[in-house]
C-alpha positions as CSV (number, residue, x, y, z in Angstrom):
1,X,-42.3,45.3,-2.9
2,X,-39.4,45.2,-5.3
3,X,-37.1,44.8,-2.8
4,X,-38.9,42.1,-1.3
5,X,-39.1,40.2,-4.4
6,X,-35.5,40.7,-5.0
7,X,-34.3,39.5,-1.9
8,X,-36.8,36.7,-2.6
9,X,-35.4,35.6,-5.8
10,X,-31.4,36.0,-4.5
11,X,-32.6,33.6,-1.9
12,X,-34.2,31.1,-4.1
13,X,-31.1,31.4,-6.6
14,X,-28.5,30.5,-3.3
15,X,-30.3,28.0,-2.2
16,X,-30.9,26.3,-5.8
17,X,-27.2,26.7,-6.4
18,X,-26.1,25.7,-3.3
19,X,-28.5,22.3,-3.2
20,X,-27.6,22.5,-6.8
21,X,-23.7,21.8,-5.9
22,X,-24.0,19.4,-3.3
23,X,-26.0,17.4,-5.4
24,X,-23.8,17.8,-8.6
25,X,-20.8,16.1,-6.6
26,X,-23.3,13.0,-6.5
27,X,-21.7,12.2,-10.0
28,X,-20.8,8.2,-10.0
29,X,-22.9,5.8,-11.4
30,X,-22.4,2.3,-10.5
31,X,-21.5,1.6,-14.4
32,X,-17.6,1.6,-16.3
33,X,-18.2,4.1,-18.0
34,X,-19.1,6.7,-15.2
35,X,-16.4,5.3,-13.1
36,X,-14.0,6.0,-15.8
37,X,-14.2,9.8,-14.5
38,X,-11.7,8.9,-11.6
39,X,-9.1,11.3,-11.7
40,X,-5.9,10.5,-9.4
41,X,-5.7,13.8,-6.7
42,X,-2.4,15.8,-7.0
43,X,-1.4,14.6,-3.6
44,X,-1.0,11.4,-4.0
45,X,1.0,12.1,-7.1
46,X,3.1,14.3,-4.9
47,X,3.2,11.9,-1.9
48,X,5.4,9.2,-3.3
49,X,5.8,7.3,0.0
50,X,2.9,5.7,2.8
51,X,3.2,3.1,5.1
52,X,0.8,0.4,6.5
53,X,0.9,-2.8,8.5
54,X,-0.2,-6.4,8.3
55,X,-1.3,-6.9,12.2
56,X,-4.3,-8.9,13.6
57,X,-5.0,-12.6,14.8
58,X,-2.8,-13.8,12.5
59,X,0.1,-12.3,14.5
60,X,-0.6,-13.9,17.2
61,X,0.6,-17.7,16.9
62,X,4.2,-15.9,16.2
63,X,5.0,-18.8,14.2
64,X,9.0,-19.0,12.4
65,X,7.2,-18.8,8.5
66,X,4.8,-16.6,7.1
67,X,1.6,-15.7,9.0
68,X,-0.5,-13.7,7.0
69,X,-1.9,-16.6,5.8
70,X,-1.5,-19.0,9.0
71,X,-5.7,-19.4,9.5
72,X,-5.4,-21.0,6.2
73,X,-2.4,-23.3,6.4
74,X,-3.0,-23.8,10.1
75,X,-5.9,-26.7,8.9
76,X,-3.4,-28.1,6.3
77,X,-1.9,-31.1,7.3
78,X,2.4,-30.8,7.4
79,X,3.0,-27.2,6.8
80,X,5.0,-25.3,9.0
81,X,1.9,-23.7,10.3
82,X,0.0,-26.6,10.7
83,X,3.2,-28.2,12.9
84,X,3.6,-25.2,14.9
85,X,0.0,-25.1,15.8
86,X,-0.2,-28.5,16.9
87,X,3.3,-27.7,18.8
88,X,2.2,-24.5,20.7
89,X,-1.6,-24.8,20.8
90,X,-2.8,-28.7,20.4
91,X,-4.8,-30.3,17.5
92,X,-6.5,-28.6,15.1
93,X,-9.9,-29.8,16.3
94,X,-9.7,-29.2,19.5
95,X,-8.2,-25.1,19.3
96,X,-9.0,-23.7,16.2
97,X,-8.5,-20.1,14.7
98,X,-11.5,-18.7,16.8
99,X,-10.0,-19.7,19.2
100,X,-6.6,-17.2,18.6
101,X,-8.8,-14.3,18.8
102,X,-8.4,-14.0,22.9
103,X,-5.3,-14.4,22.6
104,X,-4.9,-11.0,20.5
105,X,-4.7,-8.5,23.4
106,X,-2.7,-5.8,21.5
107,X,-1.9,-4.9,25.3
108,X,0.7,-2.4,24.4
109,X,-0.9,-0.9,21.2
110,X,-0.4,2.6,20.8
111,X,-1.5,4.5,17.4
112,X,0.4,8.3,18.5
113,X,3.5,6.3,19.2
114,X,2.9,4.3,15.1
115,X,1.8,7.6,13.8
116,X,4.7,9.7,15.4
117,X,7.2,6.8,13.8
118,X,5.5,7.3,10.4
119,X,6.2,10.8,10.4
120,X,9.2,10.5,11.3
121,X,9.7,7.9,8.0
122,X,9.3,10.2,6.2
123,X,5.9,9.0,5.2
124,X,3.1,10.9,3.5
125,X,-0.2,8.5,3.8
126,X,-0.5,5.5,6.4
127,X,-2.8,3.2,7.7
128,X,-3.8,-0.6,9.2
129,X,-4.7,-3.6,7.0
130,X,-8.8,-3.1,7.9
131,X,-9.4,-6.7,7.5
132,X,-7.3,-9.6,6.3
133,X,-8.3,-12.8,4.8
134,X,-9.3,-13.9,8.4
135,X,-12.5,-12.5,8.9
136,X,-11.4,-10.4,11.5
137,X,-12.7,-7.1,11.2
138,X,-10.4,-4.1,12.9
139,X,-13.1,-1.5,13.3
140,X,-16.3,-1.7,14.9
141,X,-18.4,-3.8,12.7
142,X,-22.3,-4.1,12.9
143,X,-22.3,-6.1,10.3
144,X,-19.3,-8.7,11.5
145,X,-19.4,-9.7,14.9
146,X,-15.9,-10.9,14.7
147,X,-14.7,-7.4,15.0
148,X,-11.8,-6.0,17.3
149,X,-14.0,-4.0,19.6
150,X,-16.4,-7.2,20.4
151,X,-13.6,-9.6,20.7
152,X,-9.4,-9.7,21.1
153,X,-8.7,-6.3,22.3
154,X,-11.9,-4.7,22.7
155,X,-10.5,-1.7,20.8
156,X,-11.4,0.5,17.3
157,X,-8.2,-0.3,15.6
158,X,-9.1,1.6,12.7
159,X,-10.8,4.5,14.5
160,X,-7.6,5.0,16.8
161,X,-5.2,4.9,14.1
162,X,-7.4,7.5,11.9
163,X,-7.6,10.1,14.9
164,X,-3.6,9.5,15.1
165,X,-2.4,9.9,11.5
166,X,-5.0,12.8,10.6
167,X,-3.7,14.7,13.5
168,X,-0.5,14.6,12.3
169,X,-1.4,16.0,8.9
170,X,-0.7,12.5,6.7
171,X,-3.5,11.4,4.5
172,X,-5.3,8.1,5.8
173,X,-5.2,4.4,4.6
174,X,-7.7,1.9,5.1
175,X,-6.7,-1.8,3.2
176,X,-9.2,-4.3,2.6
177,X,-8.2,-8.2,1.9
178,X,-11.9,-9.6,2.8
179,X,-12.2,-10.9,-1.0
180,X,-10.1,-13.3,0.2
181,X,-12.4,-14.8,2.6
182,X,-14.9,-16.8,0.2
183,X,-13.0,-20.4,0.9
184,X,-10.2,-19.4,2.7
185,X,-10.6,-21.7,5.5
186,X,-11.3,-25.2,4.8
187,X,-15.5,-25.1,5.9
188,X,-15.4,-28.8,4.3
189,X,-13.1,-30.4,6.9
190,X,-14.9,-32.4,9.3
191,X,-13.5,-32.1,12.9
192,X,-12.8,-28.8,12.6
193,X,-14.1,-25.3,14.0
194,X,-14.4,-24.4,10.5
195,X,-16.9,-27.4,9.7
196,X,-19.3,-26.2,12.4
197,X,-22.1,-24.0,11.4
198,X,-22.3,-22.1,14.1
199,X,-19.0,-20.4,13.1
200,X,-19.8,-19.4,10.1
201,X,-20.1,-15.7,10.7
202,X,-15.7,-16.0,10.9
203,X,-14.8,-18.9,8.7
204,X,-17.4,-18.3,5.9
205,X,-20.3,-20.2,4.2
206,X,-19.8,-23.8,4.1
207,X,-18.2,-24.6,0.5
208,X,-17.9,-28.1,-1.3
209,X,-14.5,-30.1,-0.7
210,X,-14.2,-30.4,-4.6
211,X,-14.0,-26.5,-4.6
212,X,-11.4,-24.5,-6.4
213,X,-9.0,-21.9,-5.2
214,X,-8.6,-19.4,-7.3
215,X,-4.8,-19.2,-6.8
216,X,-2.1,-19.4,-9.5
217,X,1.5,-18.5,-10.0
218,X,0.3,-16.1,-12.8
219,X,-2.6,-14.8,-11.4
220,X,-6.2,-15.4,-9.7
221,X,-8.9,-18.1,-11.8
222,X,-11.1,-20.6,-11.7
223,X,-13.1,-19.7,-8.6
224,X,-15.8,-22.6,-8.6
225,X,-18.4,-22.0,-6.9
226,X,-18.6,-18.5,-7.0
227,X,-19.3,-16.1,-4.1
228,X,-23.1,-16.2,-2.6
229,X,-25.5,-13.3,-3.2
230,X,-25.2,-13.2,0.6
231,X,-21.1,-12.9,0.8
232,X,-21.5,-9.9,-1.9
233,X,-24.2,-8.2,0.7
234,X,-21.9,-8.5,3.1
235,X,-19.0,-7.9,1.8
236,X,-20.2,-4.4,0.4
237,X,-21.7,-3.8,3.8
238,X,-18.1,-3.7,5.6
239,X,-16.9,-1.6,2.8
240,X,-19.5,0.4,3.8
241,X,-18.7,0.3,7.2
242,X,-15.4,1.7,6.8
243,X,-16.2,4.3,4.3
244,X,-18.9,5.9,6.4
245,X,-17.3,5.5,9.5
246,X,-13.9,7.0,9.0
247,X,-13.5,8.6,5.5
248,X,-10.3,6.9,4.4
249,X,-8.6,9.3,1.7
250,X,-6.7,5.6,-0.1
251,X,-9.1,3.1,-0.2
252,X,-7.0,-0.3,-0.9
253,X,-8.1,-3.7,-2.5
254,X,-6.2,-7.0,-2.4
255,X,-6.5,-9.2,-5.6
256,X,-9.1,-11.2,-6.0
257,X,-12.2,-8.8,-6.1
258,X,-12.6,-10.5,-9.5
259,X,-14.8,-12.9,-8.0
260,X,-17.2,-10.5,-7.1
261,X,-20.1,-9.7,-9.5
262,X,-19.4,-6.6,-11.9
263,X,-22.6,-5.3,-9.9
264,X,-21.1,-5.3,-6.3
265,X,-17.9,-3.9,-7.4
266,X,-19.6,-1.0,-9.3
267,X,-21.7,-0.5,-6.6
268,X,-18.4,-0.3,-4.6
269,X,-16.5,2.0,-6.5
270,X,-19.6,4.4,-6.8
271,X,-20.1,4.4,-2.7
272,X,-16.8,5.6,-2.2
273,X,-16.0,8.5,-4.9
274,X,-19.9,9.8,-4.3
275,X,-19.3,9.5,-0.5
276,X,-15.6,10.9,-0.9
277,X,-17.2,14.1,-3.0
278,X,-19.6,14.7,-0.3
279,X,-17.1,15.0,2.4
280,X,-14.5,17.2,-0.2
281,X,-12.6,14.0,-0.1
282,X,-9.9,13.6,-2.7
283,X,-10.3,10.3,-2.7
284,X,-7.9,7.7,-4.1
285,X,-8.8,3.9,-5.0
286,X,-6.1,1.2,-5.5
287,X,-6.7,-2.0,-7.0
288,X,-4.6,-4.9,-8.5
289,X,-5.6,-5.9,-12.2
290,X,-7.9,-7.2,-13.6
291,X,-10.6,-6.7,-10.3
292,X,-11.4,-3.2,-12.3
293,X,-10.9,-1.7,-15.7
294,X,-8.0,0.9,-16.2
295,X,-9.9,4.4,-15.5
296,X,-11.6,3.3,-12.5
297,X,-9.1,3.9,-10.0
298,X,-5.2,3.7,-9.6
299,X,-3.4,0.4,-10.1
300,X,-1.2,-1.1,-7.6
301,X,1.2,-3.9,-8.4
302,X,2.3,-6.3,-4.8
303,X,6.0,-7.2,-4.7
304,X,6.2,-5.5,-8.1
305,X,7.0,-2.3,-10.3
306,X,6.7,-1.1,-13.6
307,X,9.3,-1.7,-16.1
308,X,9.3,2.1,-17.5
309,X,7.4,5.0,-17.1
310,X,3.8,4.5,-16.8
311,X,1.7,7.7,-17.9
312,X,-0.5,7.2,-14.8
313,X,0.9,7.2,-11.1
314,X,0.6,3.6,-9.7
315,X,1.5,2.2,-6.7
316,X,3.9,-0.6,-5.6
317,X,2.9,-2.6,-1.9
318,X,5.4,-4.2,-0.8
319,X,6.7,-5.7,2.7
320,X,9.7,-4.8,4.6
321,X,10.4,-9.0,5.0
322,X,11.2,-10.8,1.6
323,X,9.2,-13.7,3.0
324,X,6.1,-12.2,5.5
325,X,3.8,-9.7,5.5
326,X,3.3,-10.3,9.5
327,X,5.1,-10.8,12.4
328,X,7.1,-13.8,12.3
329,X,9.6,-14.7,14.9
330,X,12.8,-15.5,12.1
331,X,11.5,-12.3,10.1
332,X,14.3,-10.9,8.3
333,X,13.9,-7.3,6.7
334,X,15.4,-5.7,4.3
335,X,18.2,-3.6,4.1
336,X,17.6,0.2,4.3
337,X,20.0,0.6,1.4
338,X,17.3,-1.7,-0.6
339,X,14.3,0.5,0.7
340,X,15.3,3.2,-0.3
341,X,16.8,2.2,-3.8
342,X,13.2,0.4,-4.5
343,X,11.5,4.1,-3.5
344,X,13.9,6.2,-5.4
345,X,13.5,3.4,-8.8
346,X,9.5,3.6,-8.1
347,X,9.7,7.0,-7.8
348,X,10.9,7.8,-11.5
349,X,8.8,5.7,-13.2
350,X,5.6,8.1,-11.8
351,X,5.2,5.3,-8.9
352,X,4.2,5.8,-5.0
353,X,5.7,2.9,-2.7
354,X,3.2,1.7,0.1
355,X,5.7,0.0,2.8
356,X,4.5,-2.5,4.6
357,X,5.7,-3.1,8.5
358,X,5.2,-6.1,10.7
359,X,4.4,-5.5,13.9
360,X,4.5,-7.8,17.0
361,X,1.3,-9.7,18.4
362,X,1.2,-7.2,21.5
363,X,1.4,-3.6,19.5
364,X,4.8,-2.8,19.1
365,X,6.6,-2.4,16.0
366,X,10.2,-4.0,16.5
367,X,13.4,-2.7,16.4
368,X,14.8,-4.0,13.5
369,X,11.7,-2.1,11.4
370,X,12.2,1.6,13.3
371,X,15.5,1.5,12.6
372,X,14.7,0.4,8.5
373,X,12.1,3.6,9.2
374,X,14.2,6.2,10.5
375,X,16.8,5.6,8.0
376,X,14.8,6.3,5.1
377,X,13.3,9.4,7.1
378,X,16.6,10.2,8.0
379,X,17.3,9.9,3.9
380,X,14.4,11.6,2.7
381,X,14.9,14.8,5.1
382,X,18.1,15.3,3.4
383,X,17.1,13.9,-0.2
384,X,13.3,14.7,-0.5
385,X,13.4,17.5,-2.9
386,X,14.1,15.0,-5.1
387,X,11.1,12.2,-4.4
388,X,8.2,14.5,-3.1
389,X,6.0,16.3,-5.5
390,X,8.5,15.6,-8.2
391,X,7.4,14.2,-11.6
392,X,9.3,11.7,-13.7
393,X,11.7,13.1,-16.8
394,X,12.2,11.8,-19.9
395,X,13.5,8.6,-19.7
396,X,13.5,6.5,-16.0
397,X,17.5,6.2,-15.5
398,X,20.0,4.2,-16.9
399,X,22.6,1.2,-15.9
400,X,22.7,-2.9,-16.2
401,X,19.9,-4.0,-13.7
402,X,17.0,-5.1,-15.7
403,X,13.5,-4.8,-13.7
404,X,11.6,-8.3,-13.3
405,X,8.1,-8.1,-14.0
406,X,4.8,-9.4,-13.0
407,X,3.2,-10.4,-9.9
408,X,5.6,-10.7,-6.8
409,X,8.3,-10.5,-9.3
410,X,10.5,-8.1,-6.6
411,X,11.0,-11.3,-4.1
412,X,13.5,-12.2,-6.5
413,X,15.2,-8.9,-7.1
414,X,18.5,-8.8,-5.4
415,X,18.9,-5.2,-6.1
416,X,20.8,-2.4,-8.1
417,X,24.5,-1.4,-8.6
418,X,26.4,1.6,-8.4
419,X,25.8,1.8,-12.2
420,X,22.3,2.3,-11.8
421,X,20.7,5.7,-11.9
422,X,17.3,7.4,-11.3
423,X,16.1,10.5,-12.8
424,X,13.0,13.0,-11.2
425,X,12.2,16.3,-11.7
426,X,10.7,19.0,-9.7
427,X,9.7,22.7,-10.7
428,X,11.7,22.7,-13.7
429,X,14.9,21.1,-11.6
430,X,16.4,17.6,-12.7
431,X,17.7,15.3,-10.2
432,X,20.2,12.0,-11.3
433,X,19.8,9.8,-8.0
434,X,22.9,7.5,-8.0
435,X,22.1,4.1,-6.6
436,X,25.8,3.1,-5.6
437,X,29.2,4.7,-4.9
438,X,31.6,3.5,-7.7
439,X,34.8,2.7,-6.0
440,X,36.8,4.4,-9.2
441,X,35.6,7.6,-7.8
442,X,33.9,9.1,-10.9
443,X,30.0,8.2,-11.9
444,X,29.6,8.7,-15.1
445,X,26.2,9.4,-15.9
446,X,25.7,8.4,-20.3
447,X,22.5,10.4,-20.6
448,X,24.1,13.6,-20.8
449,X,27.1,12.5,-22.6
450,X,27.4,15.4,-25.6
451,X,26.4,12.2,-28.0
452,X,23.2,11.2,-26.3
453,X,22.0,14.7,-24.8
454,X,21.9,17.6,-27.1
455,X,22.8,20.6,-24.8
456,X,25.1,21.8,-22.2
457,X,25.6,20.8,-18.4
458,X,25.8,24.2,-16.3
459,X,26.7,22.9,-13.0
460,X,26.7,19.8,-11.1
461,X,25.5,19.7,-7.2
462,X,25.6,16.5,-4.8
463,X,22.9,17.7,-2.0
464,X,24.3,17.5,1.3
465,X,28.3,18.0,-0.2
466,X,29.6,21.1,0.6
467,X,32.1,21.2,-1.4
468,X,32.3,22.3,-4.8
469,X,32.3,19.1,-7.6
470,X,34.7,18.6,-10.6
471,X,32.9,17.2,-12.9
472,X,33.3,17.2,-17.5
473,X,30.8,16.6,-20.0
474,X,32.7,14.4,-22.2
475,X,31.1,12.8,-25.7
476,X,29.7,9.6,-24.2
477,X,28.8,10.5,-20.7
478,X,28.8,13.4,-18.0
479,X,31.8,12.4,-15.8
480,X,31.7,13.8,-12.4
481,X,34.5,13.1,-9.7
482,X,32.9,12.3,-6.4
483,X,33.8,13.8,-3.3
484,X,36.2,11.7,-0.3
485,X,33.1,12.0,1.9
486,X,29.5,10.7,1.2
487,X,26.8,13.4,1.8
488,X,24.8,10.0,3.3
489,X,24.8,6.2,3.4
490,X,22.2,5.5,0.2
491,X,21.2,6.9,-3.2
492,X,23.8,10.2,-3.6
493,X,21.4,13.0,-5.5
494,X,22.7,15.3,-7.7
495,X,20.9,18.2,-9.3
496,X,22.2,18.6,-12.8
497,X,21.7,22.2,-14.1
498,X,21.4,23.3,-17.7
């Protein structure tokens, strides 16, 4: 009988404790204050680098100016969208947005053949854009029936790319724009699509003409009137949907959740994290100030970056084109030598970049962008004991180029020098990332200069130079001669030992 009750009593125990656990991971509650518990998960501080990609209805009018907003400037009479429409596709009122949606075939889609290109980027975490300001949902939505697998291409954009980038071992990204949708197209405008009731499931609730946007060169405002009771329901419903449905481990907001009641987004934040701790998750949330308070997930900053070092990682998105986010037929991207200089820069101030890529109406991603890719994966194979899992060090870098801030402050950056230098450290190792070549021969770096670094250099190493480096510690800066051959084409790394 003893026995028996023992083995009684070590069952009751297991099964408290392990009920007891699952429940205990149920710990957010749709209040600040609980939120505030987010703590950002060691890989993401280790990842530095993702990638995701602004593709969907929009892509499909491959217009010669920015797209991702083309169902809104499509209605507006004289923009560039607005002519091009009328050009390729007739009058307004007579082929409307909806009306693009058959047209997006995404015929030669394949997510193994994005996924294997993100890998070979170098990248850590990737994803789609989940839904844009459109409306257009790229999973299969109950709760939308503008979604990709009713309508367009009859396929689970989402789903497909989650089977692809987890099998590859990268962490998954899911982005989420649909705050945007609350007036985005002109439901006011009689002899329009968008005027028509019977549309509203896509273009939205039918809003006032004397409405306000909420957009400004500083930030989002104003919203008048605000978002239904029934847009919050909904919009927490395909949150829903994407969280249940395929787990995403970064979980990214647009601006403009503001708007929302402090209620939905609480209950938002909660859904995640408790869902994410169910599933052993380590979940991260991204969000653009001031939709949440700082505490309740990690910041991310578009077409920006942090002056300095900021004690908590953050993220910067921003797009391989200056000017689009999608597919544009003039796009123009950046250099790779600007790429990578923005990662590396990111990078030390405790940053992760999140690269945006373009890809073309049918599926493909261009050539222009792989080859942007493959050159920083082609970098970061040789450089990326300096970027991955590394921390920052005491100070950022040094040099002349001062960092812009604020709110798409990077589209006018025109980038660094050869003056400019990046520090990073990693298991006790420091790495000086030079962001030029000087032509003179000799970079000089002034932090470790014997009048601004109290200690002594040991050696000096340029990764991927085989040959041994001269190199002097003089009073105002560590002088080392450079080699007659680059190691690579952008951002020489040099491990300074002392």
């Amino acid at each position: 009988m003893k026995i028996g009750n023992t083995l009684v009593i070590c069952f009751f125990l297991l099964t408290f404790s392990v009920f007891g656990q699952k429940d205990s991971r149920k710990q957010f509650q749709p209040n600040w204050e609980s939120l505030s518990q987010y703590e950002c998960p060691e890989w993401f501080k280790d990842a530095k680098f993702g990638i995701y990609t602004h593709w969907g209805v929009y892509s499909v009018p491959e217009a010669p100016s920015k797209t991702d907003w083309y169902g809104r400037f499509m209605y507006a009479k004289g923009t560039s969208n607005n002519k091009h429409h009328i050009e390729k596709f007739g009058p307004v009122d007579e082929f409307g947005y909806k009306d693009l949606v058959p047209l997006f075939k995404a015929e030669k889609f394949n997510a193994d053949e994005w996924a294997d290109l993100f890998v070979k980027a170098g990248a850590q975490f990737a994803g789609p854009a989940g839904e844009h300001a459109d409306g257009f949902s790229m999973w299969n939505s109950k709760v939308n029936p503008w979604n990709s697998v009713s309508k367009g291409p009859k396929r689970d954009v989402v789903a497909e790319m989650e089977k692809a980038i987890r099998k590859r071992g990268l962490k998954y990204v899911v982005s989420l724009h649909h705050s945007w949708l609350w007036g985005w197209f002109p439901t006011w405008q009689e002899g329009t699509d968008c005027f028509d009731p019977a549309n509203a499931s896509l273009y939205g609730e039918k809003l006032p003409k004397t409405s306000r946007r909420i957009e400004t060169k500083e930030r989002v405002k104003n919203c008048y009137p605000m978002p239904s009771k029934e847009f919050e329901r909904v919009w927490l419903e395909k949150v829903k949907e994407v969280v249940d449905g395929y787990s995403p481990d970064l979980l990214w907001f647009d601006n403009r959740m503001e708007i929302l009641s402090e209620s939905i987004r609480q209950q938002m934040v909660a859904y995640y994290y408790n869902h994410a701790a169910e599933n052993n998750i380590e979940a991260v949330l991204t969000f653009k100030r001031p939709d949440l308070p700082l505490g309740v997930g990690t910041v991310d900053l578009e077409r920006a970056r942090m002056p300095d070092i900021y004690p908590e990682p953050w993220l910067t998105d921003n797009s391989i084109s200056r000017d689009s986010w999608s597919w544009t037929t003039d796009l123009e991207c950046y250099s790779e030598n600007r790429l990578i200089d923005d990662l590396v820069d990111i990078v030390s101030k405790n940053g992760c970049l999140l690269l945006n890529v373009a890809p073309h109406p049918n599926g493909t991603i261009p050539e222009e962008q792989k080859q942007r890719l493959l050159a920083m994966g082609k970098w970061l194979k040789l450089n990326g004991e300096a970027i991955y899992k590394s921390r920052p060090w005491l100070i950022y870098g040094e040099g002349p180029t001062e960092t812009k801030t604020g709110h798409l402050a990077d589209k006018k950056f025109d980038g660094f020098t050869d003056k400019d230098i990046r520090f990073t450290t990693r298991d006790g190792q420091l790495y000086a990332i030079a962001l030029g070549w000087p032509e003179s021969g000799v970079l000089p770096i002034k932090s470790f200069g014997s009048t601004a670094y109290n200690g002594k250099v040991k050696s000096v190493e340029l990764i991927g130079c085989k040959v041994k480096l001269e190199w002097e510690q003089k009073d105002l800066a560590l002088e080392i001669k450079l080699p007659k051959e680059k190691p690579c084409n952008n951002a020489f790394v040099f491990k300074i030992n002392r």
